[in-house]
PASEBA-1860 file (N, C-alpha, C; in nm, 3 decimals):
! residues 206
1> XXXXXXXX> 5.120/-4.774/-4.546/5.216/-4.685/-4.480/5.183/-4.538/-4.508 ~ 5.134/-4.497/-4.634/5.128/-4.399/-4.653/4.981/-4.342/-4.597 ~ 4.887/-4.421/-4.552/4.764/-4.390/-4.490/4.809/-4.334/-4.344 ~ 4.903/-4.422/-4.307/4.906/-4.359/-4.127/5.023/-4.233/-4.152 ~ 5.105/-4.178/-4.262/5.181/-4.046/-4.246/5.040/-3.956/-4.245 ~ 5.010/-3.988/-4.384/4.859/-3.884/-4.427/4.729/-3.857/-4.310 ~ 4.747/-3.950/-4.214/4.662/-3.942/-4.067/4.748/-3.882/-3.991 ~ 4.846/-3.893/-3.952/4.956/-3.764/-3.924/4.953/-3.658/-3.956
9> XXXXXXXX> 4.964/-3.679/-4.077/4.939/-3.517/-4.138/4.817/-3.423/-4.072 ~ 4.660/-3.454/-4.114/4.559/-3.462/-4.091/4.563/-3.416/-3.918 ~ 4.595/-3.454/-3.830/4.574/-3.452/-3.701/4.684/-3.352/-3.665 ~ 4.811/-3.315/-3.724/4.899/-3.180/-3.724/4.811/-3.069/-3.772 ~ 4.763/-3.077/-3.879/4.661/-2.983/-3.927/4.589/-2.946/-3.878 ~ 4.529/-2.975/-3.769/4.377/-2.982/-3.695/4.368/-2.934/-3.609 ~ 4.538/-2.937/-3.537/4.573/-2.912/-3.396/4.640/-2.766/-3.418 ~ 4.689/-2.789/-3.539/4.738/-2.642/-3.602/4.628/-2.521/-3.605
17> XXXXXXXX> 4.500/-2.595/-3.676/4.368/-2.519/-3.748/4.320/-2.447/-3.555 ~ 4.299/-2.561/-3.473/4.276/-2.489/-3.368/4.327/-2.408/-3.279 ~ 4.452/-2.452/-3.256/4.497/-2.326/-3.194/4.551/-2.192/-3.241 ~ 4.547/-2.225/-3.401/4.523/-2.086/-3.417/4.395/-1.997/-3.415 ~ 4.294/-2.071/-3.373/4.146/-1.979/-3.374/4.146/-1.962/-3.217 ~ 4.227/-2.031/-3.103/4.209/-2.013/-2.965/4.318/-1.876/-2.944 ~ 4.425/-1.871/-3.039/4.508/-1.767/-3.032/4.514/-1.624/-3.052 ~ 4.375/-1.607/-3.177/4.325/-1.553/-3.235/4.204/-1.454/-3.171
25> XXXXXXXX> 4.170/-1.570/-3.044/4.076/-1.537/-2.957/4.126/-1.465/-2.884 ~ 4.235/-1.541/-2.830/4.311/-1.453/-2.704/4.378/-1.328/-2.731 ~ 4.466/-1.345/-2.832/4.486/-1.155/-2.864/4.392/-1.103/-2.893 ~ 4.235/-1.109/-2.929/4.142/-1.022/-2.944/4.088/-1.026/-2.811 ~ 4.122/-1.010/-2.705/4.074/-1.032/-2.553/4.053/-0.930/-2.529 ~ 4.181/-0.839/-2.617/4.234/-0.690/-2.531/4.106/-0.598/-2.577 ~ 4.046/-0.670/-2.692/3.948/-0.572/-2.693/3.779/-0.620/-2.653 ~ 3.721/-0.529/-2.654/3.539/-0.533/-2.639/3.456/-0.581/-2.697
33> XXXXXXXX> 3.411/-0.691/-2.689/3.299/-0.725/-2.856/3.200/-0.533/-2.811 ~ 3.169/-0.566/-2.906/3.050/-0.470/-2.928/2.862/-0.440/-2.850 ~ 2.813/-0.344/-2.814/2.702/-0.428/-2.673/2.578/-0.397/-2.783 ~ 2.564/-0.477/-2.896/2.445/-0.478/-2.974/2.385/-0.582/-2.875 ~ 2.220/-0.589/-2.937/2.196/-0.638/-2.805/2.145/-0.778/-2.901 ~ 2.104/-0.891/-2.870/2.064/-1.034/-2.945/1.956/-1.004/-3.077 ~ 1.872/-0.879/-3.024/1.793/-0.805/-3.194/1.803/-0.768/-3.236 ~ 1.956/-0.721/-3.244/1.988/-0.665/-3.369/2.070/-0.728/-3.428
41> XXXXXXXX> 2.028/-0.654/-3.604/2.066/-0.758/-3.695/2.278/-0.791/-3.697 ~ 2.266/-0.666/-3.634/2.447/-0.687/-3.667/2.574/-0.737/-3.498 ~ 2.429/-0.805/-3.434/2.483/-0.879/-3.295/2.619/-0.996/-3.368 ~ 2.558/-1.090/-3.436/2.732/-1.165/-3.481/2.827/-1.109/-3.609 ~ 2.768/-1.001/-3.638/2.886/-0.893/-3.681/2.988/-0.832/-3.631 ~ 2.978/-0.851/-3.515/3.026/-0.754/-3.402/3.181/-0.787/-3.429 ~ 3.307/-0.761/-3.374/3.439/-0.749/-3.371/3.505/-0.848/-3.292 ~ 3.550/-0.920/-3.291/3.576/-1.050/-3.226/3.660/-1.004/-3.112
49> XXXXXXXX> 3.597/-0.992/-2.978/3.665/-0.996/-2.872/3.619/-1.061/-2.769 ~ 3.645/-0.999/-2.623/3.612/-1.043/-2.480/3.472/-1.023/-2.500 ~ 3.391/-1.125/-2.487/3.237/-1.173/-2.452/3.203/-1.178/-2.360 ~ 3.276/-1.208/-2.281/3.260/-1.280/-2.099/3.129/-1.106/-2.045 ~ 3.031/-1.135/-2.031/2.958/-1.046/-1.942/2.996/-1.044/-1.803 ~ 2.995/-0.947/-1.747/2.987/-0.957/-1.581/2.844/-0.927/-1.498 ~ 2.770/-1.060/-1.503/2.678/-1.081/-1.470/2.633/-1.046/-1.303 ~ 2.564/-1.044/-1.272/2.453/-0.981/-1.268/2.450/-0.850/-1.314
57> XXXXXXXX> 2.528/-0.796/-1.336/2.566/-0.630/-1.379/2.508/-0.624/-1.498 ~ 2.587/-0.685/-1.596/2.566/-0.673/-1.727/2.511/-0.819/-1.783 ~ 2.412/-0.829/-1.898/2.322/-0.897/-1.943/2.269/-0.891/-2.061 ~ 2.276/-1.004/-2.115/2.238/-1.012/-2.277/2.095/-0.940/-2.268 ~ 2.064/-0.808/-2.347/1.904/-0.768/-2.324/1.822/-0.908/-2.407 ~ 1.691/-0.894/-2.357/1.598/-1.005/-2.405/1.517/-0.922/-2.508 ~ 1.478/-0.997/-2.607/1.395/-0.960/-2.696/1.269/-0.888/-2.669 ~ 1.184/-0.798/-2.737/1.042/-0.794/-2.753/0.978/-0.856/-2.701
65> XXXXXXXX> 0.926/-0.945/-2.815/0.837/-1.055/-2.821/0.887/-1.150/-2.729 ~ 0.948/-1.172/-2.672/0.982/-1.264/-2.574/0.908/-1.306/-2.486 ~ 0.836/-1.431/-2.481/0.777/-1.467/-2.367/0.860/-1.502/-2.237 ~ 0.849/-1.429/-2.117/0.913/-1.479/-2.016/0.873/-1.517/-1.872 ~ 0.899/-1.442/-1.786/0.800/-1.445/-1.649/0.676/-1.368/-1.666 ~ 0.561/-1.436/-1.622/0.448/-1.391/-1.633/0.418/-1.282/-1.494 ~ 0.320/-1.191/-1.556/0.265/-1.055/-1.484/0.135/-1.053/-1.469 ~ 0.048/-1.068/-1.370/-0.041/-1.004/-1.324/-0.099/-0.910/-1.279
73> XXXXXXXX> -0.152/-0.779/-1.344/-0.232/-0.646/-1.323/-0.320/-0.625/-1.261 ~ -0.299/-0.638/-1.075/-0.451/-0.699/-1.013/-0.552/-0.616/-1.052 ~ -0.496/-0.529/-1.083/-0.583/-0.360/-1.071/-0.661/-0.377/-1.189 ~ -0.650/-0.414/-1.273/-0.708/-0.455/-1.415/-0.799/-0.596/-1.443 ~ -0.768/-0.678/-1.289/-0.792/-0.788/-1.326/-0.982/-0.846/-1.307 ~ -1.069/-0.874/-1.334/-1.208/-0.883/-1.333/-1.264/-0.995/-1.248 ~ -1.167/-1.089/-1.214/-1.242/-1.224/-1.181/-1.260/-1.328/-1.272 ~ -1.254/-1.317/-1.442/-1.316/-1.376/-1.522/-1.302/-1.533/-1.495
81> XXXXXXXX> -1.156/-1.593/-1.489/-1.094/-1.686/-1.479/-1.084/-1.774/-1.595 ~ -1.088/-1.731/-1.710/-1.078/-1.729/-1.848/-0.943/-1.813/-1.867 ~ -0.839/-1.737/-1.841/-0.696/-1.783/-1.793/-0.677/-1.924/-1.720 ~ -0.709/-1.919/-1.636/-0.726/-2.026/-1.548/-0.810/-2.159/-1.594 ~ -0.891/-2.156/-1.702/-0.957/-2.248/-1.771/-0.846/-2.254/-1.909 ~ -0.798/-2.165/-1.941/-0.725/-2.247/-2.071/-0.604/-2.252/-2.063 ~ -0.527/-2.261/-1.943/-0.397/-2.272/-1.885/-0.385/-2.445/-1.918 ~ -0.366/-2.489/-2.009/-0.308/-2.645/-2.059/-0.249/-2.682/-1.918
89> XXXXXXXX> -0.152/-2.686/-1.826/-0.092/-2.728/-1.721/-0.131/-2.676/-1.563 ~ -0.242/-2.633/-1.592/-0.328/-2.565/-1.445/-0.216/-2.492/-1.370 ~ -0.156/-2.433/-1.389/-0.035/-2.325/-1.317/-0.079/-2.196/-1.268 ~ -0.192/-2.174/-1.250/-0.272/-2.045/-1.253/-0.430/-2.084/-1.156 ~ -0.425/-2.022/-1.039/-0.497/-2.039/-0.931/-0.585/-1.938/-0.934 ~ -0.720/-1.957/-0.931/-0.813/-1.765/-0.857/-0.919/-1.853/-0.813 ~ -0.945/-1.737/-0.727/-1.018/-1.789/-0.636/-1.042/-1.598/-0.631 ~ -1.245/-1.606/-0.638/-1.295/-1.468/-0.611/-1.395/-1.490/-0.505
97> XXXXXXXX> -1.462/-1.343/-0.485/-1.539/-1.283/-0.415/-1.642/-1.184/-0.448 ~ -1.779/-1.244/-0.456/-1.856/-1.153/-0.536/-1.865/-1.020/-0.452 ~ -1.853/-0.901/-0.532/-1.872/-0.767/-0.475/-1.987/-0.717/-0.438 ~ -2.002/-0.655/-0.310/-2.168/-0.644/-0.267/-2.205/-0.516/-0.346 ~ -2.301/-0.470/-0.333/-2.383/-0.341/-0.404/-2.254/-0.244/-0.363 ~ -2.320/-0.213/-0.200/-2.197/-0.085/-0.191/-2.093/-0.102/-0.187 ~ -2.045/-0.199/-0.222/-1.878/-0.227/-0.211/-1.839/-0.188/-0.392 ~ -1.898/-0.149/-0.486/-1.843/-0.172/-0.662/-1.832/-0.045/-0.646
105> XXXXXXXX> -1.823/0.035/-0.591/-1.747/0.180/-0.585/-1.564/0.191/-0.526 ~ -1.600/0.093/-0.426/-1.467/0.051/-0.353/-1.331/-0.026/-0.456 ~ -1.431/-0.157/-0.503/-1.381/-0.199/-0.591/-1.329/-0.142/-0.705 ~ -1.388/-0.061/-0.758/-1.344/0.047/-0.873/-1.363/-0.034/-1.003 ~ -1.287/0.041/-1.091/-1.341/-0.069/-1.272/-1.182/-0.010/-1.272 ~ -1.151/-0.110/-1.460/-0.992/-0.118/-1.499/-1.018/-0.008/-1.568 ~ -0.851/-0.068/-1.608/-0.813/0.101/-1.663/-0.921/0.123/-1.784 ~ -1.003/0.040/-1.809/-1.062/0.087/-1.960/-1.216/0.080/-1.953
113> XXXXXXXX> -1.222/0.080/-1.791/-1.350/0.205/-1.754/-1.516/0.063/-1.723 ~ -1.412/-0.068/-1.713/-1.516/-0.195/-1.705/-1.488/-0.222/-1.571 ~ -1.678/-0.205/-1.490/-1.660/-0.250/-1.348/-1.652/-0.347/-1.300 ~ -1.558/-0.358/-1.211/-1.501/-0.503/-1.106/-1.638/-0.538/-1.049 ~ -1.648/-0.649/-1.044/-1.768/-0.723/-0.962/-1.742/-0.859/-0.914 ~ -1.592/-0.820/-0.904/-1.534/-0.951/-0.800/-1.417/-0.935/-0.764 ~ -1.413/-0.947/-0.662/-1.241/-0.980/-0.574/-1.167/-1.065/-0.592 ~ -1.057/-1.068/-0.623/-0.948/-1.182/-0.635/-0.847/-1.203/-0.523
121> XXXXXXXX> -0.899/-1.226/-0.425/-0.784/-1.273/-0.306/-0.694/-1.415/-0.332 ~ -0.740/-1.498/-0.411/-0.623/-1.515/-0.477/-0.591/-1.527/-0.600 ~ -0.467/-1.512/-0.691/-0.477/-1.498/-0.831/-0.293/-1.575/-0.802 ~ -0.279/-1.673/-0.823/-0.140/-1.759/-0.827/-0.079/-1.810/-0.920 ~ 0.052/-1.765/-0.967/0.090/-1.834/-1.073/0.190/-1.933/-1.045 ~ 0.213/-2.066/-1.082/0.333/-2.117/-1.040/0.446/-2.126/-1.180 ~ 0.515/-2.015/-1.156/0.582/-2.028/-1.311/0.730/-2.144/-1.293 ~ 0.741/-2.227/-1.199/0.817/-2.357/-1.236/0.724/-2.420/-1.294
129> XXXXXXXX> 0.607/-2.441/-1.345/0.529/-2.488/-1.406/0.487/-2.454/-1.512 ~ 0.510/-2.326/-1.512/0.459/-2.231/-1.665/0.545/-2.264/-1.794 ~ 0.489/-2.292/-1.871/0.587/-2.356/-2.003/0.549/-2.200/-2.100 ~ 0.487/-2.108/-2.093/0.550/-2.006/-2.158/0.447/-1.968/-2.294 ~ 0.348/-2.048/-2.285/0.283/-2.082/-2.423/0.214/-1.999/-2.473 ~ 0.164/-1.887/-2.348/0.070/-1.735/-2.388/-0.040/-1.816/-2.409 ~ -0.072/-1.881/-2.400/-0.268/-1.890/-2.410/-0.341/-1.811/-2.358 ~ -0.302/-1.764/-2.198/-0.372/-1.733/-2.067/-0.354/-1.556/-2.139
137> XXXXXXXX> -0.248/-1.538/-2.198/-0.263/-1.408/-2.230/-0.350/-1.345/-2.344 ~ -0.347/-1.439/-2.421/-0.449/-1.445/-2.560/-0.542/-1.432/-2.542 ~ -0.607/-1.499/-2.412/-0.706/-1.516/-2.354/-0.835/-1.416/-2.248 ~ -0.735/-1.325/-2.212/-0.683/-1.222/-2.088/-0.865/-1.121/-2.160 ~ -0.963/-1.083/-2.115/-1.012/-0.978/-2.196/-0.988/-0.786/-2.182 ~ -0.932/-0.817/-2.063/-0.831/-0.672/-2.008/-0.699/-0.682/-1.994 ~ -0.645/-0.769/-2.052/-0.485/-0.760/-2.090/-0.408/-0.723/-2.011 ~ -0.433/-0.755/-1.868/-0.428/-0.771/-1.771/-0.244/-0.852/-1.706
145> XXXXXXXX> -0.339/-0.952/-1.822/-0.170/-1.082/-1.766/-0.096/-1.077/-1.943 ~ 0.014/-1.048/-1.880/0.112/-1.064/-2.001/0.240/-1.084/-1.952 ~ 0.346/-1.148/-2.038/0.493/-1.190/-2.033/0.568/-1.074/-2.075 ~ 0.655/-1.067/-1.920/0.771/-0.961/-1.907/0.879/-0.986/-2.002 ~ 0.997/-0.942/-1.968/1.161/-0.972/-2.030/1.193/-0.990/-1.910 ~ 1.144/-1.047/-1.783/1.243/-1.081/-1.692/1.293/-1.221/-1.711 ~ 1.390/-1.279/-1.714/1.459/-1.399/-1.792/1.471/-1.485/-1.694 ~ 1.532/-1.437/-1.585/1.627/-1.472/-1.496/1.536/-1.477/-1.343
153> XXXXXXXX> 1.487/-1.598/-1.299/1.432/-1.583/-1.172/1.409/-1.686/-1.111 ~ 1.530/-1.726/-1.118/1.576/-1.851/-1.016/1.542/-1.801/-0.866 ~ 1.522/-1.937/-0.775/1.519/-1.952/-0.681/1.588/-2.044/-0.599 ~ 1.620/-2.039/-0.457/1.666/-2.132/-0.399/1.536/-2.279/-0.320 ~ 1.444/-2.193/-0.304/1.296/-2.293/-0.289/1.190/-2.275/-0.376 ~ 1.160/-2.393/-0.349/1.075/-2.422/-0.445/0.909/-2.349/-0.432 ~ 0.893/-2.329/-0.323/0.773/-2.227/-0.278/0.796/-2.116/-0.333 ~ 0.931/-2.053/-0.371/0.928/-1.913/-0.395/0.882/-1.858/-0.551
161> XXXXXXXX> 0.880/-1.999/-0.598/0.874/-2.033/-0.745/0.684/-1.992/-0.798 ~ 0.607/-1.987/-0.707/0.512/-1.934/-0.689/0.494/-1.795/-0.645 ~ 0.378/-1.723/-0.786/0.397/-1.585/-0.699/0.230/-1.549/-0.710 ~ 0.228/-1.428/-0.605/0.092/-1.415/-0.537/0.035/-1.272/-0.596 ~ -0.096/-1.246/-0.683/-0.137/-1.132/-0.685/-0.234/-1.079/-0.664 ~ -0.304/-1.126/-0.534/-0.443/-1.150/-0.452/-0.464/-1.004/-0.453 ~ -0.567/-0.955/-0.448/-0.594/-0.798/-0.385/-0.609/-0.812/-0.253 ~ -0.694/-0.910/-0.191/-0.679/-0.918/-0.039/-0.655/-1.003/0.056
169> XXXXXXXX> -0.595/-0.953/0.171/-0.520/-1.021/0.266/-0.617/-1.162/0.311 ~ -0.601/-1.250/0.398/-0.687/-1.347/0.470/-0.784/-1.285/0.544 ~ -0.794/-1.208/0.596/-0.895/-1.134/0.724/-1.000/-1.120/0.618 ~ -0.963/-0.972/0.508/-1.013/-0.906/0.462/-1.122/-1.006/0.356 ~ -1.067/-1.116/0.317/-1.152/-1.227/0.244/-1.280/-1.262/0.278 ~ -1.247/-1.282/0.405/-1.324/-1.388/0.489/-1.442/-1.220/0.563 ~ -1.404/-1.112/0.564/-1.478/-1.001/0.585/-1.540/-1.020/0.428 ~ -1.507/-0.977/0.305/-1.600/-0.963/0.211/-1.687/-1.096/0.176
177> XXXXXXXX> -1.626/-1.244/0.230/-1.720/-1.355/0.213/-1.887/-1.333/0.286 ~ -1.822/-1.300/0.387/-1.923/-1.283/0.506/-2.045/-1.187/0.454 ~ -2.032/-1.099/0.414/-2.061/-0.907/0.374/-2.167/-1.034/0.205 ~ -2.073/-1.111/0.146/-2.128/-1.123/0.015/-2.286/-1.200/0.074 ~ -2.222/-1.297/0.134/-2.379/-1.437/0.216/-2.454/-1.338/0.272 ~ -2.463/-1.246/0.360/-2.533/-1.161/0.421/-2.621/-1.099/0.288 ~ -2.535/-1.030/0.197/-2.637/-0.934/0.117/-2.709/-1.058/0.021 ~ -2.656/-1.167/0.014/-2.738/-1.314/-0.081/-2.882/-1.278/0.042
185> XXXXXXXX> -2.878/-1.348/0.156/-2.983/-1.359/0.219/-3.071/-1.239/0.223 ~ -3.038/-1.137/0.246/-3.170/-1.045/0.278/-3.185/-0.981/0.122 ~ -3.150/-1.090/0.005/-3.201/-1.034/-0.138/-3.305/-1.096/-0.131 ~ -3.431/-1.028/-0.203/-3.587/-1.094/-0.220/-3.577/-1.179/-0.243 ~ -3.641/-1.289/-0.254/-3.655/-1.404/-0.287/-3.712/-1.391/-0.450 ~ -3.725/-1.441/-0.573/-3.793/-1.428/-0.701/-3.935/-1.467/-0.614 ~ -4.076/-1.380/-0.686/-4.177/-1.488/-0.681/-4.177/-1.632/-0.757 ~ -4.208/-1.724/-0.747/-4.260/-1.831/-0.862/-4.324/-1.812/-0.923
193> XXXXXXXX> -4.319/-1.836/-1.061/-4.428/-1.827/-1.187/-4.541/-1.950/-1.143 ~ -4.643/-1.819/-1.143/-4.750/-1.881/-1.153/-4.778/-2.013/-1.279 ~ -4.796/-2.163/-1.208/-4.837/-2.248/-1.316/-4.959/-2.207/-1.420 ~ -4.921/-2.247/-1.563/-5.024/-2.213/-1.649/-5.162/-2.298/-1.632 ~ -5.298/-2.291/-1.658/-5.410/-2.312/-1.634/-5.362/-2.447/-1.732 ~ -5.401/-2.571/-1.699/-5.467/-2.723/-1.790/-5.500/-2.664/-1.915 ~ -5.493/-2.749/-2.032/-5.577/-2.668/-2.154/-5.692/-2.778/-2.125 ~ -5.833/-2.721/-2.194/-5.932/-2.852/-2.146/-5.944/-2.831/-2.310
201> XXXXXX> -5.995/-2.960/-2.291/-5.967/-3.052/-2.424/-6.134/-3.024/-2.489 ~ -6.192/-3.003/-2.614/-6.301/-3.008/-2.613/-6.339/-3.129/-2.614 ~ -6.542/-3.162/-2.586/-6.583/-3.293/-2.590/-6.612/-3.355/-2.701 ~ -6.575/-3.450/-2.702/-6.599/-3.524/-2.799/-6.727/-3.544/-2.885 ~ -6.802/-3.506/-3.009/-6.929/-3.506/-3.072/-6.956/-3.399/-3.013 ~ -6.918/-3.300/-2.963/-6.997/-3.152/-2.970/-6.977/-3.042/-3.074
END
């Protein structure tokens, strides 16, 4: 008998314990938590109030170091496809175009003065696929591709979930493909190395 008062008890207590922390909540409504942002050290220090953000407006800032949506720097970018080989989940597409003689003036070099000698008409990332892991950036030798703080980049299709950082259009591809086979063909041909002479063997008892 005295087990089921003392479970009574217990479950008054509990119901007591909580609504006084929901009550507690609600008169601190009237005021502001504080807008430290998630890196700093005194974010659950803050003053116990209204939390509720009004989103899209306002937004928990994202960290630093935060890996998030990935960035492509076409302007920086070389052709290497470095990225694209150590991308663990193949989420990362290129496809180049070798640059003809007079075209590596056009092309230009990155910001750190190394010349382009290939086109990237396409360079694709599919970040519904991207798990976030930075390899491709580790990887990068013009640092080129790196992870933003953009957090938030939902879509309603699933195509949109793919994004594009080609330097050139379809026409313009299929113009520098053309321009590349042309300057292949009227390059010299190598001569062949001349085969080396037989060694002759001396005769035998001479």
């Amino acid at each position: 008998m005295s087990e089921y008062f003392r479970d009574i008890g217990n479950s008054v207590t509990t119901i007591l314990t909580g609504m006084g922390i929901t009550l507690r909540h609600f008169f601190n409504a009237v005021k502001r938590k504080g807008d430290a942002g998630i890196d700093d050290d005194n974010y659950f220090a803050q003053v116990d109030g209204l939390a509720t953000l009004q989103y899209p407006k306002e937004a928990i800032p994202t960290p630093e170091t935060g890996r998030y949506r990935l960035y492509c720097d076409i302007s920086d970018c070389i052709g290497c496809k470095q990225c694209e080989r150590a991308c663990p989940i193949d989420c990362i597409i290129i496809e180049t175009v070798k640059v003809t003689k007079d075209d590596l003036d056009v092309c230009g070099k990155t910001s750190g003065g190394q010349q382009k000698r290939f086109w990237v008409p396409v360079f694709d990332i599919d970040v519904a696929q991207c798990m976030t892991c930075g390899i491709c950036v580790a990887v990068c030798p013009t640092e080129c591709l790196y992870h933003t703080q953009v957090s938030d980049f939902s879509e309603f299709r699933r195509e949109n979930m793919i994004y594009h950082f080609g330097n050139l259009s379809k026409l313009e591809t299929e113009a520098k493909k053309k321009k590349a086979e042309e300057e292949k063909k009227a390059a010299p041909k190598p001569k062949p190395k001349p085969k080396p002479a037989p060694e002759v063997q001396p005769a035998e008892g001479g």
